[in-house]
C-alpha positions as CSV (number, residue, x, y, z in Angstrom):
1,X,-23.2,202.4,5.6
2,X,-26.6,200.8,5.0
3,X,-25.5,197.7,7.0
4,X,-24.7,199.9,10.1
5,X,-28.3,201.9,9.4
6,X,-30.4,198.5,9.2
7,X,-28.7,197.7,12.4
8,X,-28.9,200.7,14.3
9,X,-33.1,201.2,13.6
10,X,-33.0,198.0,15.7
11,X,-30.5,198.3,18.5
12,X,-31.3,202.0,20.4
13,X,-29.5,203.2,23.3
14,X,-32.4,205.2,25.1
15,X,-30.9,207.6,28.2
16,X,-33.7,208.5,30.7
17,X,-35.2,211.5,30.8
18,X,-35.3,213.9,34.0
19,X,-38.7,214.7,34.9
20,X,-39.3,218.4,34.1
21,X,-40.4,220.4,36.8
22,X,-43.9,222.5,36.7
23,X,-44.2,225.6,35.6
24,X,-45.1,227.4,38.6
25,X,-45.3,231.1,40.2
26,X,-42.7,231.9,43.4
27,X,-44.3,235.1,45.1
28,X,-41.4,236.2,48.4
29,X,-41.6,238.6,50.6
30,X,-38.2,240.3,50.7
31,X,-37.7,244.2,52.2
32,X,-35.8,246.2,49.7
33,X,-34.2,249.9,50.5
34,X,-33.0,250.9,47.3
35,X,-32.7,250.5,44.2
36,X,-29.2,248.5,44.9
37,X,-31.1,246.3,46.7
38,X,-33.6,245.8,44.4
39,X,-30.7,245.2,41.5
40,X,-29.2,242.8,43.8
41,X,-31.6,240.6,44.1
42,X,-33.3,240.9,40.4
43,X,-30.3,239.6,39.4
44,X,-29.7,236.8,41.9
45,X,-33.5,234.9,41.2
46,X,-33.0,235.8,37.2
47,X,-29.7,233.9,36.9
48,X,-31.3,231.2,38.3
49,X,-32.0,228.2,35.6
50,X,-35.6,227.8,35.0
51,X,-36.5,231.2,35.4
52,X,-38.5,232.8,32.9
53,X,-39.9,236.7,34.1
54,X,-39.0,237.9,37.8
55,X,-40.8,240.8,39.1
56,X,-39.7,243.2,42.0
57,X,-41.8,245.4,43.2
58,X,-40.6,247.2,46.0
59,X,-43.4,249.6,47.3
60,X,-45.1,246.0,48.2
61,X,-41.9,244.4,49.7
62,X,-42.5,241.4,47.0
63,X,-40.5,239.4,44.5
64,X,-42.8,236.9,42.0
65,X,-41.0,234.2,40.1
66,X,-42.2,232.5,37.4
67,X,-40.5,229.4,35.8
68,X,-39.9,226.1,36.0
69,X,-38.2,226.4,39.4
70,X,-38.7,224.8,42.8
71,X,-39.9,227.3,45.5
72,X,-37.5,226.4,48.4
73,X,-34.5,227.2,45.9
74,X,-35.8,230.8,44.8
75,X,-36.0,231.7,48.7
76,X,-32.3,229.7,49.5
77,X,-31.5,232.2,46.6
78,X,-32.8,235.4,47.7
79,X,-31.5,234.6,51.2
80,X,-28.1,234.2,49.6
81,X,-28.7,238.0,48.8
82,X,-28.3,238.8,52.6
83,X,-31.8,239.9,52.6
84,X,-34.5,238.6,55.1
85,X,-36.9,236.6,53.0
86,X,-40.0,234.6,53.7
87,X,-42.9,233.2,51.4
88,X,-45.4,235.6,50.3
89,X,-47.9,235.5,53.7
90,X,-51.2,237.8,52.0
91,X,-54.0,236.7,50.3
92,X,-56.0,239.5,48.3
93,X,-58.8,241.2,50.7
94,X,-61.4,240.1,48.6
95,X,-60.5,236.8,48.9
96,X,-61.5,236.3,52.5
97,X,-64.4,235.9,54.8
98,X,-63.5,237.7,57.8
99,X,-60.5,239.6,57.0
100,X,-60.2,241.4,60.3
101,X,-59.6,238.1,62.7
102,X,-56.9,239.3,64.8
103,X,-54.6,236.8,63.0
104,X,-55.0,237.7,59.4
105,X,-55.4,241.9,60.0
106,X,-51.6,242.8,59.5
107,X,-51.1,246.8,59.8
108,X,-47.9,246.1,57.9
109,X,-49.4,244.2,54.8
110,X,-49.6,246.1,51.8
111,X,-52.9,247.9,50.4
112,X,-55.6,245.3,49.7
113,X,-53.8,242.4,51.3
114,X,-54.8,240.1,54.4
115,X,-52.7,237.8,56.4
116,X,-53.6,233.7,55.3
117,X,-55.1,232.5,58.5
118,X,-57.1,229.6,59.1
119,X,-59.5,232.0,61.1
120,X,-60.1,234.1,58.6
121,X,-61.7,231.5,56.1
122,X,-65.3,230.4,56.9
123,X,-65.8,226.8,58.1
124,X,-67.5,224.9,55.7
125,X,-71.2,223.9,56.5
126,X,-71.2,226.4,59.5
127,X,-75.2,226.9,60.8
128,X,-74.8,230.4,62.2
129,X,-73.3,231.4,59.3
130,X,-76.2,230.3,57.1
131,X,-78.7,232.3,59.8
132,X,-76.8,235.5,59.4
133,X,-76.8,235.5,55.8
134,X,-80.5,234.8,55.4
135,X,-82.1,237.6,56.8
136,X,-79.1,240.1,55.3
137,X,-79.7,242.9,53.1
138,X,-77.5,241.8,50.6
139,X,-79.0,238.5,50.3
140,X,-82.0,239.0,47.2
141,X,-84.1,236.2,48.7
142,X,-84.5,237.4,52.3
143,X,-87.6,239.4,51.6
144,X,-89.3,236.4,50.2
145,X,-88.3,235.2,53.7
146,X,-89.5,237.6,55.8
């Protein structure tokens, strides 16, 4: 035995390794009835290998996957579900300049939620911008200003 274990520190048989996939958060849009519906797809994205916590939350229509999982596959999985499903399309309304563009106001989106539209996020270095904003009333230097 010690001949084969002198030999074997020097000879190694190394297998590559798979790259592991990012940790990563999946947020879909899916419309949900019931709670059948809801059930249904819980259990399709949590048998899914990777995935750590799923969250369905139907009053928002939404689905958020967390894992090590690839985003196109939780959708393909949700789909398989027979549910209509699309990436998660709102940003928080906080998060946006102008969130009343007519592309990012959605009557449908849920409370506190905006589309994500180009429009509705300020163009960097923009000169009218920087003229509204310095004689506002919420900016504290405009008196100095004026």
């Amino acid at each position: 035995m010690g001949a084969l274990d002198f030999l074997s520190d020097y000879i190694t048989i190394s297998t590559p390794r798979k790259k592991r996939k990012a940790m990563q958060t999946v947020e879909i849009k899916v419309k949900m009835d019931c709670d059948g519906c809801e059930r249904r797809v819980k259990n399709a994205v949590s048998n899914m290998k990777g995935a750590k916590s799923v969250d369905v939350n139907r009053k928002q229509s939404r689905v958020t996957v967390t894992g090590y999982v690839e985003p196109n596959k939780v959708l393909k999985k949700v789909k398989s579900t027979g549910k209509r499903a699309e990436f998660w399309p709102y940003v928080p309304y906080n998060l946006v300049a102008y969130p009343y563009v007519a592309q990012a106001y959605d009557k449908k989106a849920p409370a506190g939620y905006v589309k994500n539209a180009v429009q509705a996020h300020p163009i960097p270095n923009a000169t009218d911008e920087k003229l509204t904003t310095l004689f506002s009333d919420e900016n504290p230097n405009a008196c100095s200003i004026m």
